[in-house]
mmCIF file of the N, C-alpha and C atoms, coordinates in Angstrom:
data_MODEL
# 
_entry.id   MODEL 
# 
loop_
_atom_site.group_PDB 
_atom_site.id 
_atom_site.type_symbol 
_atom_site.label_atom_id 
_atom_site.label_alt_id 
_atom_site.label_comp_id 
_atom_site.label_asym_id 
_atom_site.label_entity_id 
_atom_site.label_seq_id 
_atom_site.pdbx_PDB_ins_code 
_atom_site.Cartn_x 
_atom_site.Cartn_y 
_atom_site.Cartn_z 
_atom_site.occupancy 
_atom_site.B_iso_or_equiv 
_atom_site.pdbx_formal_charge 
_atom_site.auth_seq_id 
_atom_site.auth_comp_id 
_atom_site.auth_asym_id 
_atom_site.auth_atom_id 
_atom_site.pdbx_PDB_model_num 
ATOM 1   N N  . UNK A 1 1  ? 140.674 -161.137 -88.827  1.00 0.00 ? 1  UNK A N  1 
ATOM 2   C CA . UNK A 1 1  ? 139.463 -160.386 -88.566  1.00 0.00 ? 1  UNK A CA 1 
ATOM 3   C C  . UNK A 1 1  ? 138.292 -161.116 -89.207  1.00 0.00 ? 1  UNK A C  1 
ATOM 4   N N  . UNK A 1 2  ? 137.622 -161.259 -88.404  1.00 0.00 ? 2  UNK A N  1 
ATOM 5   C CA . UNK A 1 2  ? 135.883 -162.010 -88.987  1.00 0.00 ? 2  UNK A CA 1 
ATOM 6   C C  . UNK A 1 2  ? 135.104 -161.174 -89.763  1.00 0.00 ? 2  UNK A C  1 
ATOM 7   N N  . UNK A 1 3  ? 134.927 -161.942 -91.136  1.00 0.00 ? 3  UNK A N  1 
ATOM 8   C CA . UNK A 1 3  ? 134.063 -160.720 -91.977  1.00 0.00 ? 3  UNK A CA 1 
ATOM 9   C C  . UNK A 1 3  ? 132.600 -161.652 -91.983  1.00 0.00 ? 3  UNK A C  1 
ATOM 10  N N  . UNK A 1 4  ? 131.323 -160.704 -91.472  1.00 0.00 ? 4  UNK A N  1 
ATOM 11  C CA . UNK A 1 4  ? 129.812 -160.774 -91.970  1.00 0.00 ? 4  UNK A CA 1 
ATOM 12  C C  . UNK A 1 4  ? 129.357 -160.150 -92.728  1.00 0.00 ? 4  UNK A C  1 
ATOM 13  N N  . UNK A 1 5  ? 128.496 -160.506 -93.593  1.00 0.00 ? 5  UNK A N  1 
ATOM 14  C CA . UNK A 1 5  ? 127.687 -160.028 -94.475  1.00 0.00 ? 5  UNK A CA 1 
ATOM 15  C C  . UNK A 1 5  ? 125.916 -159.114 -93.917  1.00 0.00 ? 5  UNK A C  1 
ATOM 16  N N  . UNK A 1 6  ? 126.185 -158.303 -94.613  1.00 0.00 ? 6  UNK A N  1 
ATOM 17  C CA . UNK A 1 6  ? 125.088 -157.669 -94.036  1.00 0.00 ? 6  UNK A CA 1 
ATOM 18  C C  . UNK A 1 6  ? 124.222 -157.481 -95.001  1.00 0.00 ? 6  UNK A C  1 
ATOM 19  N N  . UNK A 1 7  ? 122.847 -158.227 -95.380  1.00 0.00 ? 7  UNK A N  1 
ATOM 20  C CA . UNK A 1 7  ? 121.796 -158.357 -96.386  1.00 0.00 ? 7  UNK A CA 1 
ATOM 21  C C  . UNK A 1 7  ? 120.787 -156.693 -95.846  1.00 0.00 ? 7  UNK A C  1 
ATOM 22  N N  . UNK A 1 8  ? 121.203 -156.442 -97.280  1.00 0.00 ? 8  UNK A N  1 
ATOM 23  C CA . UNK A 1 8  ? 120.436 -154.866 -97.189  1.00 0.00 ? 8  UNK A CA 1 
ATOM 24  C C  . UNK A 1 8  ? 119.491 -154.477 -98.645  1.00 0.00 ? 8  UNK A C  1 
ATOM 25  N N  . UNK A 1 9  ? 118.540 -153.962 -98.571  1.00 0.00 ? 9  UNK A N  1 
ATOM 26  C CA . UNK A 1 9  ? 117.964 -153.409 -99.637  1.00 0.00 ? 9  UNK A CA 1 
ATOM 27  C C  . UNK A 1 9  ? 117.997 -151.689 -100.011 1.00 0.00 ? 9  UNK A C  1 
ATOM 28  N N  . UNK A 1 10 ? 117.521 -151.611 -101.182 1.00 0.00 ? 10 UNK A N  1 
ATOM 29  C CA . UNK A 1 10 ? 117.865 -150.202 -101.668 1.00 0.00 ? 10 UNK A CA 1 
ATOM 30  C C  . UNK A 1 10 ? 116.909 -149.053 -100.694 1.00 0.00 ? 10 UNK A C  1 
ATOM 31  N N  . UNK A 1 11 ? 117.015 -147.901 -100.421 1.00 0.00 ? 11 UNK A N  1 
ATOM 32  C CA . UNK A 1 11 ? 116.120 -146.976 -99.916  1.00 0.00 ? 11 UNK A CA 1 
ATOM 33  C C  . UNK A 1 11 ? 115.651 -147.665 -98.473  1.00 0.00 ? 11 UNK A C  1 
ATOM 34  N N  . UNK A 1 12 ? 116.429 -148.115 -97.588  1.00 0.00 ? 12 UNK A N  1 
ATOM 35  C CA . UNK A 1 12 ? 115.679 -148.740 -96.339  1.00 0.00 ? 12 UNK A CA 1 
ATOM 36  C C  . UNK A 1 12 ? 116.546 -148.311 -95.329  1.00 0.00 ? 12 UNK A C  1 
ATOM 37  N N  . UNK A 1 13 ? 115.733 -147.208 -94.990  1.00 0.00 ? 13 UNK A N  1 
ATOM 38  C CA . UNK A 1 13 ? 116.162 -146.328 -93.376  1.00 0.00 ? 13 UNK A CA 1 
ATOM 39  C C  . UNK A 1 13 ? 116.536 -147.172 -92.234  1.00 0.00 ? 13 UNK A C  1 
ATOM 40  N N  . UNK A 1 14 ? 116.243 -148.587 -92.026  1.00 0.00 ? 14 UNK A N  1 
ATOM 41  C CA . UNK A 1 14 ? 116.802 -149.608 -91.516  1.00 0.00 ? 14 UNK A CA 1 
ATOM 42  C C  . UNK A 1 14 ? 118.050 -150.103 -91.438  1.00 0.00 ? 14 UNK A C  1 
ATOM 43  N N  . UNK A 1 15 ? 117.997 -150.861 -92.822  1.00 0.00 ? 15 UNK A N  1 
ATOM 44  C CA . UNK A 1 15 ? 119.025 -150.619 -93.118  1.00 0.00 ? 15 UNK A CA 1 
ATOM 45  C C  . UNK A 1 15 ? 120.434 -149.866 -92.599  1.00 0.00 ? 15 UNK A C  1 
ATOM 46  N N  . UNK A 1 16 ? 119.882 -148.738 -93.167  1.00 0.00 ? 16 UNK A N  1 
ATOM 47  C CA . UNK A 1 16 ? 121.433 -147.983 -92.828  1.00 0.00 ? 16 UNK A CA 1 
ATOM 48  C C  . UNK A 1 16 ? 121.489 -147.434 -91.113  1.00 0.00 ? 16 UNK A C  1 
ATOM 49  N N  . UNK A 1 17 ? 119.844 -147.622 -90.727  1.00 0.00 ? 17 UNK A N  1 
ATOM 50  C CA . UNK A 1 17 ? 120.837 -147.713 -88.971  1.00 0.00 ? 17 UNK A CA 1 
ATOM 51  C C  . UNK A 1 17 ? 120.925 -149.061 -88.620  1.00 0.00 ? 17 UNK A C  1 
ATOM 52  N N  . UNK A 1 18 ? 121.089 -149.854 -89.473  1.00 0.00 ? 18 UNK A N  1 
ATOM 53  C CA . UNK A 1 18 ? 121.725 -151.524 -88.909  1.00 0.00 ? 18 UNK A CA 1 
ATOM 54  C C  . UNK A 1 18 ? 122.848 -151.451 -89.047  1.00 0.00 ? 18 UNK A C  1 
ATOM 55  N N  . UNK A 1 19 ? 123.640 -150.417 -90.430  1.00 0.00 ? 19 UNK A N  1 
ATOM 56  C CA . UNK A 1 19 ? 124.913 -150.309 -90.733  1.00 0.00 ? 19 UNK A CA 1 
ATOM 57  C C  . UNK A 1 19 ? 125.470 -149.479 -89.760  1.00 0.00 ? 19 UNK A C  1 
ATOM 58  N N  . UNK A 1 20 ? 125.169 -148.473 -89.084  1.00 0.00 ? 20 UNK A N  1 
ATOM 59  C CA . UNK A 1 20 ? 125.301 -147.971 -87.738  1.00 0.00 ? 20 UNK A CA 1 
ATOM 60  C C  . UNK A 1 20 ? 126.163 -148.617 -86.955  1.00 0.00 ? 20 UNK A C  1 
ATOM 61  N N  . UNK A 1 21 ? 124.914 -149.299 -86.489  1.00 0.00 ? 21 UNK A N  1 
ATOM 62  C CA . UNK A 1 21 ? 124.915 -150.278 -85.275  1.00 0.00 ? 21 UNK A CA 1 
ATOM 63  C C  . UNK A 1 21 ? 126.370 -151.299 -85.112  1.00 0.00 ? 21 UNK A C  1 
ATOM 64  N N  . UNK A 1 22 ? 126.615 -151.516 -86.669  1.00 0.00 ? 22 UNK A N  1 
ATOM 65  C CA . UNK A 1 22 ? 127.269 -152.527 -86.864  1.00 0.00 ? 22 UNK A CA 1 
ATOM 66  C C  . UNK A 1 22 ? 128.923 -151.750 -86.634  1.00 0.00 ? 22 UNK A C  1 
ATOM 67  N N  . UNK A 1 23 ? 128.785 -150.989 -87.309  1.00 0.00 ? 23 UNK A N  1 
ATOM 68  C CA . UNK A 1 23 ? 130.272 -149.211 -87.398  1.00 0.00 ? 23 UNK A CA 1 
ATOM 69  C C  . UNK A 1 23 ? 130.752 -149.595 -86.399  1.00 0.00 ? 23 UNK A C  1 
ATOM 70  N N  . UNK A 1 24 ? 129.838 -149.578 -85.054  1.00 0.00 ? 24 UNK A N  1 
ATOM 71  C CA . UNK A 1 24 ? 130.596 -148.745 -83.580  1.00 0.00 ? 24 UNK A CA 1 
ATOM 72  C C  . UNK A 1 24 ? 130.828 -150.400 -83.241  1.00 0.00 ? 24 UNK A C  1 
ATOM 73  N N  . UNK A 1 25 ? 130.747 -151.217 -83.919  1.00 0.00 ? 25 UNK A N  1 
ATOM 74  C CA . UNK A 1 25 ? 131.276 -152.806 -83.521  1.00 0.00 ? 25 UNK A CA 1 
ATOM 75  C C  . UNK A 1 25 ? 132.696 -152.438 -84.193  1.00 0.00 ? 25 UNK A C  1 
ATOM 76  N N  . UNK A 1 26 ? 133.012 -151.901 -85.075  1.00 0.00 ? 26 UNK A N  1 
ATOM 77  C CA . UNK A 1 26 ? 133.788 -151.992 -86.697  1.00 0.00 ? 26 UNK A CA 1 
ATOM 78  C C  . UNK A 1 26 ? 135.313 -152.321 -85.791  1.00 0.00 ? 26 UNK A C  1 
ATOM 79  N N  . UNK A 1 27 ? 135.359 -152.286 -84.782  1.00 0.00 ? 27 UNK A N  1 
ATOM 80  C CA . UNK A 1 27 ? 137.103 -152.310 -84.218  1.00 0.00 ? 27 UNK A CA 1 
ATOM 81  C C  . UNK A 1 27 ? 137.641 -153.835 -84.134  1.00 0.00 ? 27 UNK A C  1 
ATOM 82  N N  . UNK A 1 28 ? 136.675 -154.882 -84.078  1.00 0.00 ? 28 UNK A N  1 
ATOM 83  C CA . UNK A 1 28 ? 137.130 -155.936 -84.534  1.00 0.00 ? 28 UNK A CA 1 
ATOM 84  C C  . UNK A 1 28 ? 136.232 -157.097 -85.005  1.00 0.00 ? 28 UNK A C  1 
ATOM 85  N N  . UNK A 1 29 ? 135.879 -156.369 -86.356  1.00 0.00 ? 29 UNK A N  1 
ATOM 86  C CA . UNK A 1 29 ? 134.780 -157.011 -87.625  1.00 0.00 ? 29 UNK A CA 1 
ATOM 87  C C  . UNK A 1 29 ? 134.771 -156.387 -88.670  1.00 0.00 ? 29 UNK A C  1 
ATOM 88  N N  . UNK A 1 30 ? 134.564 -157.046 -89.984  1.00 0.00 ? 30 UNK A N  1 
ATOM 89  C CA . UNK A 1 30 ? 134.750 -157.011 -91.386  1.00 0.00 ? 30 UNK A CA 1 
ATOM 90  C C  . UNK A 1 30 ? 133.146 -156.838 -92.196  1.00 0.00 ? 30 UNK A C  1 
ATOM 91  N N  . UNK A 1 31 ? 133.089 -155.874 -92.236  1.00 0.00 ? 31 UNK A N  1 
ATOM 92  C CA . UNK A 1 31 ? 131.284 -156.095 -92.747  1.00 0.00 ? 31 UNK A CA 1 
ATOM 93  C C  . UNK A 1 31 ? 131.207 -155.862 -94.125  1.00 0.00 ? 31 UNK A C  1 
ATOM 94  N N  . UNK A 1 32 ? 130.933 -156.784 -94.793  1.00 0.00 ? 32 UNK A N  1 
ATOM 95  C CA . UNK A 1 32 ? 130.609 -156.511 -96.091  1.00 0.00 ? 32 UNK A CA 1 
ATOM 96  C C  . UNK A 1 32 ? 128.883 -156.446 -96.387  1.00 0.00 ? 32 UNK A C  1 
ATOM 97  N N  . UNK A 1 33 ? 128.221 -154.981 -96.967  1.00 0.00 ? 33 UNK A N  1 
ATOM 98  C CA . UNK A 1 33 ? 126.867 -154.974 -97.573  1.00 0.00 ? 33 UNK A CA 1 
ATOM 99  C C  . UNK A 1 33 ? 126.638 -155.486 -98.863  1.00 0.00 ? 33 UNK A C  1 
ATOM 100 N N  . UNK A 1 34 ? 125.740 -156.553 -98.781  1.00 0.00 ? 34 UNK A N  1 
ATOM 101 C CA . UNK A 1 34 ? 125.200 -157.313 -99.751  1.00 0.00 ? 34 UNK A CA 1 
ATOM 102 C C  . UNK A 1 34 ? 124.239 -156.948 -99.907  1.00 0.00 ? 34 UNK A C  1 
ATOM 103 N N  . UNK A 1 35 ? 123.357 -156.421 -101.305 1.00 0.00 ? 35 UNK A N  1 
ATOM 104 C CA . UNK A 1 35 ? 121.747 -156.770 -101.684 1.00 0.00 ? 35 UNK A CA 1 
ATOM 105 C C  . UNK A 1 35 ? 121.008 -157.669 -101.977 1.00 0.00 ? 35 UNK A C  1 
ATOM 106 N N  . UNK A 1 36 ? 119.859 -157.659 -101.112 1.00 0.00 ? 36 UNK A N  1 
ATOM 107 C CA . UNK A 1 36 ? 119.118 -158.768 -100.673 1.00 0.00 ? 36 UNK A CA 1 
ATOM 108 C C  . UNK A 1 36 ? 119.516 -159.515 -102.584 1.00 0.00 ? 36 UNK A C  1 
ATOM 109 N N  . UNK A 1 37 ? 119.318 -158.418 -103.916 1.00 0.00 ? 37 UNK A N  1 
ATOM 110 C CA . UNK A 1 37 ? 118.546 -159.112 -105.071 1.00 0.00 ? 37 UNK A CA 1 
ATOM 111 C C  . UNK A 1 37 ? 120.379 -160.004 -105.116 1.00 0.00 ? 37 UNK A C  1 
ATOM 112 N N  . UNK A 1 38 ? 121.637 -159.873 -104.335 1.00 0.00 ? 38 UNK A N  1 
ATOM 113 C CA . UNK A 1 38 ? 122.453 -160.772 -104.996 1.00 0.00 ? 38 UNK A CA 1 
ATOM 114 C C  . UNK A 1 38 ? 122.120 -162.154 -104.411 1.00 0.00 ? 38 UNK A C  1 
ATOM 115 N N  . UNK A 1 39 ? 121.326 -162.873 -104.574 1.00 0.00 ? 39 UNK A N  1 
ATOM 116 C CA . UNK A 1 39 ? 121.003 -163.891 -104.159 1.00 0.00 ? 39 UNK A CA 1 
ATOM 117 C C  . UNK A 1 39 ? 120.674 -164.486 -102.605 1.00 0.00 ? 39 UNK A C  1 
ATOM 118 N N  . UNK A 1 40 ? 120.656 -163.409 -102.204 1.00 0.00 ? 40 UNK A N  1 
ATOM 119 C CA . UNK A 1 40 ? 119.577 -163.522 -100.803 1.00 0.00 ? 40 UNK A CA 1 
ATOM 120 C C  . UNK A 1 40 ? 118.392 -162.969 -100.743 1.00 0.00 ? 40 UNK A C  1 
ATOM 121 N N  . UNK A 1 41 ? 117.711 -163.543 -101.724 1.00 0.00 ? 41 UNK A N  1 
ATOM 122 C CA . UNK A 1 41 ? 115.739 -163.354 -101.471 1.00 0.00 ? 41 UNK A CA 1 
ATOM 123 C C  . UNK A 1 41 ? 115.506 -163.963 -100.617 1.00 0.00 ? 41 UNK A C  1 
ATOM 124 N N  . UNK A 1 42 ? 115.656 -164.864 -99.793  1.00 0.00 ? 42 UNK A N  1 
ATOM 125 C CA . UNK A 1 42 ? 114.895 -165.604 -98.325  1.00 0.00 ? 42 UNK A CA 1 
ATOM 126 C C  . UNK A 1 42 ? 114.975 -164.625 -97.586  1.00 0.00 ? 42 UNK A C  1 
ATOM 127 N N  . UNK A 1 43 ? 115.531 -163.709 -97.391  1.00 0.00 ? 43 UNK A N  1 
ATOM 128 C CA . UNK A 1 43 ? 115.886 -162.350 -96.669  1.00 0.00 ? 43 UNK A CA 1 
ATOM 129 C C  . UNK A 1 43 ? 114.719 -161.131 -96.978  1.00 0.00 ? 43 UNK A C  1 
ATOM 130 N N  . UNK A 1 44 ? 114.774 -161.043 -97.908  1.00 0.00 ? 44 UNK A N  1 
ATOM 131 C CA . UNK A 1 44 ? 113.873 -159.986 -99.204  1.00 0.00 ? 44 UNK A CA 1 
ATOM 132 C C  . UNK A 1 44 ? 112.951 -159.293 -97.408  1.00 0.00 ? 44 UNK A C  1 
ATOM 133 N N  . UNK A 1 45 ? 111.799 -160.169 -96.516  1.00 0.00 ? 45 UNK A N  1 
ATOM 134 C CA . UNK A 1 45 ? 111.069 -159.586 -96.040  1.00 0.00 ? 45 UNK A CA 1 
ATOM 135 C C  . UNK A 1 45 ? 111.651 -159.027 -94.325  1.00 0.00 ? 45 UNK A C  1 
ATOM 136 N N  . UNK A 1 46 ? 112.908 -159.409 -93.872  1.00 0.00 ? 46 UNK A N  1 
ATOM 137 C CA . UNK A 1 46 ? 113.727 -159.850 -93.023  1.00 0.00 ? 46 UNK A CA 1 
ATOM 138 C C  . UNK A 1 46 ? 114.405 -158.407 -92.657  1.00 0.00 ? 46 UNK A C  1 
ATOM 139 N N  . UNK A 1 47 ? 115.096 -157.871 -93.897  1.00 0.00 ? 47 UNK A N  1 
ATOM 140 C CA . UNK A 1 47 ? 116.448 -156.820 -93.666  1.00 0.00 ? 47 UNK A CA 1 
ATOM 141 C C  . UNK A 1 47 ? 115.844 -155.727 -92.706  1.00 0.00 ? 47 UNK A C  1 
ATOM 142 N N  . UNK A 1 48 ? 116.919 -155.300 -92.456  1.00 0.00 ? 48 UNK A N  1 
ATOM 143 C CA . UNK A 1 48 ? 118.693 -156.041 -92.758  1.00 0.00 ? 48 UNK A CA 1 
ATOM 144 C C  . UNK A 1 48 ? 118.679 -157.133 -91.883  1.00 0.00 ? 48 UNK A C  1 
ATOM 145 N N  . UNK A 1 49 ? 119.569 -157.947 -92.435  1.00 0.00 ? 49 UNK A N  1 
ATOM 146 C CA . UNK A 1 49 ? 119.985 -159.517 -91.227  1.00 0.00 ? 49 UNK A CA 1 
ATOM 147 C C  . UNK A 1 49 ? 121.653 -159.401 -92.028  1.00 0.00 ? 49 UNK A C  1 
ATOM 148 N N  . UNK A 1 50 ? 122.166 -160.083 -90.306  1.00 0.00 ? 50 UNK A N  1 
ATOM 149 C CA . UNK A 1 50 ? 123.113 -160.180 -90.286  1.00 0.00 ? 50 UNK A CA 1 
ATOM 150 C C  . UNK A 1 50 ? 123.813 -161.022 -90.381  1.00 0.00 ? 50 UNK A C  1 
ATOM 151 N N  . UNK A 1 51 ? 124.639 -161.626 -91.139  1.00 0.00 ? 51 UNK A N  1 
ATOM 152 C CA . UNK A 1 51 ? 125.179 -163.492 -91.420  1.00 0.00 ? 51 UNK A CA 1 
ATOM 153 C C  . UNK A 1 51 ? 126.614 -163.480 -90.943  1.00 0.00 ? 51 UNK A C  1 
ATOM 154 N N  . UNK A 1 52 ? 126.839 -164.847 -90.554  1.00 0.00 ? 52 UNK A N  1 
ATOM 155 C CA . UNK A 1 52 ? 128.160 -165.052 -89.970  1.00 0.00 ? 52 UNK A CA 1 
ATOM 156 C C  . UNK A 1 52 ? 128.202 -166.521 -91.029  1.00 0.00 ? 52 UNK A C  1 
ATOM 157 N N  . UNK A 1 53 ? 128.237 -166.550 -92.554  1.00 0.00 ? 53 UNK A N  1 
ATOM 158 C CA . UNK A 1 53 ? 128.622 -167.636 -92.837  1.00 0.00 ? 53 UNK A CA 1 
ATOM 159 C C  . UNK A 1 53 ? 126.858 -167.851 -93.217  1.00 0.00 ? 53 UNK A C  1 
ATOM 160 N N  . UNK A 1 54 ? 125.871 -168.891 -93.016  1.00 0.00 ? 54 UNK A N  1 
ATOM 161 C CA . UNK A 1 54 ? 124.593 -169.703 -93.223  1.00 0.00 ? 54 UNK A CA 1 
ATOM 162 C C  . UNK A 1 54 ? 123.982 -169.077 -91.973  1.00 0.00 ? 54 UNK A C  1 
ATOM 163 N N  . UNK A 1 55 ? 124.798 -168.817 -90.775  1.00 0.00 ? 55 UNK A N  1 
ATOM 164 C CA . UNK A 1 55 ? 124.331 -168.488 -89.621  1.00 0.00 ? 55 UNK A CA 1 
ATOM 165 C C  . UNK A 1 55 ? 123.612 -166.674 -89.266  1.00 0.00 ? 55 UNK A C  1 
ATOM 166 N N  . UNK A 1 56 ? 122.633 -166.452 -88.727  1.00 0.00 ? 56 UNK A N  1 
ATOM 167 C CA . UNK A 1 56 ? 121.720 -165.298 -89.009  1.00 0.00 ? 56 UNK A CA 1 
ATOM 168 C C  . UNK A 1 56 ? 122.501 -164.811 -87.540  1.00 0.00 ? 56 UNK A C  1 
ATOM 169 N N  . UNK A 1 57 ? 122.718 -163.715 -87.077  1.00 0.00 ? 57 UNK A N  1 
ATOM 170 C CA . UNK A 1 57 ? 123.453 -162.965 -85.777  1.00 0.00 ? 57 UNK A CA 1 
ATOM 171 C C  . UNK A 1 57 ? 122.294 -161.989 -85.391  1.00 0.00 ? 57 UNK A C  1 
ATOM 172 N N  . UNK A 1 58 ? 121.761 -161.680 -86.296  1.00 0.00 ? 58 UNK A N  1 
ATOM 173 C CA . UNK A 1 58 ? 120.568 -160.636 -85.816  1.00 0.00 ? 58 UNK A CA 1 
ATOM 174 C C  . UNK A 1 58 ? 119.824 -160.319 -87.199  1.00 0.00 ? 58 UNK A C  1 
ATOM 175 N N  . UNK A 1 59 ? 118.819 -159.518 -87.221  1.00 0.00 ? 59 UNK A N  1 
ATOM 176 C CA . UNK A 1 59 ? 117.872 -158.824 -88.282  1.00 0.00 ? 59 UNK A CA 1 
ATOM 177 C C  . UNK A 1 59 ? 116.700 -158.033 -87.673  1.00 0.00 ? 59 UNK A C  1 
ATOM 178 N N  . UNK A 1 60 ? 116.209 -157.497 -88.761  1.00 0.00 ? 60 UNK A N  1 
ATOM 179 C CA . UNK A 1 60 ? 115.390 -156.210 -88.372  1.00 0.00 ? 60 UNK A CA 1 
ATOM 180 C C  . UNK A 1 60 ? 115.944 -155.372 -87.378  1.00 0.00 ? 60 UNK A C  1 
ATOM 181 N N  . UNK A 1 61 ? 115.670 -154.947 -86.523  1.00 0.00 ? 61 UNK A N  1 
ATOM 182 C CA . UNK A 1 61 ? 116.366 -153.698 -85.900  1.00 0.00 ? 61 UNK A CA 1 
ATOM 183 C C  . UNK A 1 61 ? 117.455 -154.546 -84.745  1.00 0.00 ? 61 UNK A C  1 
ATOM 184 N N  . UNK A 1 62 ? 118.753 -154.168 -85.323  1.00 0.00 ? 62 UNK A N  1 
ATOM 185 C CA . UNK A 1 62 ? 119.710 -154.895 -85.099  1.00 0.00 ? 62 UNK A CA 1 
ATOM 186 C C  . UNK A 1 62 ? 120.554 -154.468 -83.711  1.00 0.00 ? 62 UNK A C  1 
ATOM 187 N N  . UNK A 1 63 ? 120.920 -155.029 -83.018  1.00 0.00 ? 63 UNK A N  1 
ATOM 188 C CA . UNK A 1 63 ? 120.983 -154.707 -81.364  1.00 0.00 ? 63 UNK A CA 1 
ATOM 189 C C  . UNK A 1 63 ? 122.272 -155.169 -81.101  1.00 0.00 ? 63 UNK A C  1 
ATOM 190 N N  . UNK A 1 64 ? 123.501 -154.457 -81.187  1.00 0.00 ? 64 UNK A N  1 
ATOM 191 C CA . UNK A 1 64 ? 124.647 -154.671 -80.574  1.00 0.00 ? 64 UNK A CA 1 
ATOM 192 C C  . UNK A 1 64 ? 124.668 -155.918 -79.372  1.00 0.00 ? 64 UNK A C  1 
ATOM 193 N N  . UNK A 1 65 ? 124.252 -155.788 -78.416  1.00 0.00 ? 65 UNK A N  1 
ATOM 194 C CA . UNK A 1 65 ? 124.379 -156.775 -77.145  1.00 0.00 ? 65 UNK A CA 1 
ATOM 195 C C  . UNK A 1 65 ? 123.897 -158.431 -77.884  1.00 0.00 ? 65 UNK A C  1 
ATOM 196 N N  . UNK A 1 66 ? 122.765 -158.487 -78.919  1.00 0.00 ? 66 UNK A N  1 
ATOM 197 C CA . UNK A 1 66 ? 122.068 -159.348 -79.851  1.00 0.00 ? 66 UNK A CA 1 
ATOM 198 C C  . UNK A 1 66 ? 123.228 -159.907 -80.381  1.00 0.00 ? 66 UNK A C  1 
ATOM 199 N N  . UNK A 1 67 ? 123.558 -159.282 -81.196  1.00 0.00 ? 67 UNK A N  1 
ATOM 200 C CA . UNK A 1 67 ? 125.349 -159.820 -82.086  1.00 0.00 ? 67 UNK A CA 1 
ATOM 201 C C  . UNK A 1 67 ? 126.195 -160.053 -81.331  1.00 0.00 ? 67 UNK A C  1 
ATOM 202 N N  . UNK A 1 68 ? 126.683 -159.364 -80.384  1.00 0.00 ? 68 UNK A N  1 
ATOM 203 C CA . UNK A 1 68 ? 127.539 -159.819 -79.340  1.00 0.00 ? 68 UNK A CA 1 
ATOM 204 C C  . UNK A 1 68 ? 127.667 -161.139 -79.491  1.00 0.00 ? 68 UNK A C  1 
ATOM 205 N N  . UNK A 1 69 ? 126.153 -161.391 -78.282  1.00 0.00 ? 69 UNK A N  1 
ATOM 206 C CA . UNK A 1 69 ? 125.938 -162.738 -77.889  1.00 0.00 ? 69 UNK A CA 1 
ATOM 207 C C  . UNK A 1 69 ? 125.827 -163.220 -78.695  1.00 0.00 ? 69 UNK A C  1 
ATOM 208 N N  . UNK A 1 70 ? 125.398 -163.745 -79.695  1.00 0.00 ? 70 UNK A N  1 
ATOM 209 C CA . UNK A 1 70 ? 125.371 -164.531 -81.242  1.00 0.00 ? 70 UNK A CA 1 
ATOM 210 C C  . UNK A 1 70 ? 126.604 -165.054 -81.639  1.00 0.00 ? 70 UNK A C  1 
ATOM 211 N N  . UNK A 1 71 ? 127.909 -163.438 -81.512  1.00 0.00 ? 71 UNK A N  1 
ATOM 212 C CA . UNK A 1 71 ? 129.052 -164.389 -81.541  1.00 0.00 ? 71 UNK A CA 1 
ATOM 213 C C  . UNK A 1 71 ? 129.991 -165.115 -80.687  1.00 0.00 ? 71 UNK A C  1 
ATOM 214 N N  . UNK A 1 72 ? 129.557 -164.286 -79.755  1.00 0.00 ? 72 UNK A N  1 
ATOM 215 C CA . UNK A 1 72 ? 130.651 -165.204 -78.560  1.00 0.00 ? 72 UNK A CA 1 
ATOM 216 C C  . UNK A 1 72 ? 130.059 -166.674 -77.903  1.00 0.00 ? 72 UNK A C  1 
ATOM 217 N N  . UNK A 1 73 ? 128.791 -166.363 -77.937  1.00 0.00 ? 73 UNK A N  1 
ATOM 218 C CA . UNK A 1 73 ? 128.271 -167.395 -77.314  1.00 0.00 ? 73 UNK A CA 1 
ATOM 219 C C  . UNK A 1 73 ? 127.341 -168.823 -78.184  1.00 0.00 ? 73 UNK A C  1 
ATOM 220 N N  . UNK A 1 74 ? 127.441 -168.759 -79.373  1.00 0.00 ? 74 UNK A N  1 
ATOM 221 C CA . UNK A 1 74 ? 127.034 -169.818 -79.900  1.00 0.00 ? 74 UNK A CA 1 
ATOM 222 C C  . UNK A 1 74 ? 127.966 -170.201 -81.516  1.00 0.00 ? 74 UNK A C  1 
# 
């Protein structure tokens, strides 16, 4: 199972409907939430963004069909 990281900050209504978004993927993906302060400040103005590894899959308001394609296709 492929695990991404999902760069999130504290109190951000975003956020947690990016974590949403990401749930109704959850049947075959591993999401681990990271805060932006554990060493993803390049992110800080961004979140949530979504990483596959160095590689970004989506951010700001995060779009199922977006990630999809992100992973299957590149």
């Amino acid at each position: 199972m492929k695990t991404l990281n999902l760069v999130v900050t504290k109190n951000c209504e975003l956020c947690e409907k990016g974590l949403e978004t990401i749930k109704s993927l959850g049947l075959f993906l591993n999401v681990e939430t990271v805060e932006v302060e554990d060493g993803y400040q390049e992110y800080l103005l961004r979140v949530p963004v979504l990483l596959d590894g160095d590689k970004i899959l989506d951010e700001g308001i995060l779009s199922k069909t977006t990630i999809l394609k992100n992973l299957l296709f590149t």
